[in-house]
C-alpha positions as CSV (number, residue, x, y, z in Angstrom):
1,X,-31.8,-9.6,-12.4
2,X,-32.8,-5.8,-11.7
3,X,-28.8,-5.6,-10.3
4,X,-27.0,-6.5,-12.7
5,X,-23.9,-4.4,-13.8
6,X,-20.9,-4.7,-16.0
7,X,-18.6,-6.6,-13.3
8,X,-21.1,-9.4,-13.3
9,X,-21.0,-9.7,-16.8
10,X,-16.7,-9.5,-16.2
11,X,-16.8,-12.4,-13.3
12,X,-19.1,-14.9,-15.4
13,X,-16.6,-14.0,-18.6
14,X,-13.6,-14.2,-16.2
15,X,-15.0,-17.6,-14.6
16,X,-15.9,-19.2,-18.0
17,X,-12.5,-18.6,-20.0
18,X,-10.9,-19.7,-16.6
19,X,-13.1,-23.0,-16.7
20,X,-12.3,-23.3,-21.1
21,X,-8.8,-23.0,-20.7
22,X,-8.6,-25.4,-18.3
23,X,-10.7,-28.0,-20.0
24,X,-8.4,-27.1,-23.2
25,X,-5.6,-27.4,-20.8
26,X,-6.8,-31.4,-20.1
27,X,-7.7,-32.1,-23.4
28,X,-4.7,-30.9,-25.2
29,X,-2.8,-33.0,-22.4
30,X,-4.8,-36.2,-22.8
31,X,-6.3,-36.3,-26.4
32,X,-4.4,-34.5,-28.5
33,X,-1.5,-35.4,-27.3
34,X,-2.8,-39.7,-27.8
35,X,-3.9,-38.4,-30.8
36,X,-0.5,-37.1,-32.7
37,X,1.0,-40.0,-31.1
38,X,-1.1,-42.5,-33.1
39,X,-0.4,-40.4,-36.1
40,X,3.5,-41.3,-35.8
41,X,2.7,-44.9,-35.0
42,X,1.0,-45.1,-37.8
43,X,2.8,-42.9,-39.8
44,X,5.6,-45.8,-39.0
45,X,3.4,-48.3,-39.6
46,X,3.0,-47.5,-43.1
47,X,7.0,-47.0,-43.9
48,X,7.4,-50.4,-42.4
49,X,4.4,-51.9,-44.4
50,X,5.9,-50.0,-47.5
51,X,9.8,-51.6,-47.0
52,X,7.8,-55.1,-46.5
53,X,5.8,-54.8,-49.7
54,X,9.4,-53.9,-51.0
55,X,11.1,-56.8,-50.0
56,X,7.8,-59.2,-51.4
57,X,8.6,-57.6,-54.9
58,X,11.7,-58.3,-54.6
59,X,11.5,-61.8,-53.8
60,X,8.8,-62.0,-56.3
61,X,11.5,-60.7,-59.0
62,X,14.0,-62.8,-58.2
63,X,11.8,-66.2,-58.3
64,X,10.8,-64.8,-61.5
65,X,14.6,-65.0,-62.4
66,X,14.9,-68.4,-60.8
67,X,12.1,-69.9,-62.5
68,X,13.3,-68.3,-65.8
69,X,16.6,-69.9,-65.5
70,X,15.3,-73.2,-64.7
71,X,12.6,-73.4,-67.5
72,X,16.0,-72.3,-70.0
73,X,18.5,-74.8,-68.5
74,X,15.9,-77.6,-68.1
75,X,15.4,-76.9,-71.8
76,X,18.8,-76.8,-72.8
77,X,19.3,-79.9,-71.3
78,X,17.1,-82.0,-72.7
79,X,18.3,-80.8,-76.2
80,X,21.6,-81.5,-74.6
81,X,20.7,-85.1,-73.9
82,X,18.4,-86.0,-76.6
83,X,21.6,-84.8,-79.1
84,X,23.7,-87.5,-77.4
């Protein structure tokens, strides 16, 4: 390499950030792009789990109720009966 002057160094520079920007260029197309997709699906995911695990308590809370109201008139009933 007895030859070897600034415009090879410029070239191989020139030929290297053409080659980086394209691989940046397919992965920013491809990968990234998957990638902040799965982040929304998944970002989704966890709102829908969250409004699921909303609904369950609530369903939990009103069985509570139920079962509280049932245990209080089954009780009130059988004093009922038992005074007649």
């Amino acid at each position: 390499m007895p030859d070897f002057w600034p415009h090879d160094l410029l070239s191989w520079l020139t030929a290297g950030s053409i080659l980086l920007g394209g691989l940046w260029w397919v992965l920013k197309n491809t990968i990234v792009t998957q990638i902040s997709l799965l982040r929304d699906d998944l970002r989704d995911l966890k709102n829908e789990f969250k409004k699921s695990n909303d609904m369950a308590s609530d369903h939990e809370r009103r069985i509570s109720n139920l079962e509280e109201w049932k245990k209080s008139w089954k009780e009130t009933w059988q004093h009922d009966h038992w005074e007649v």
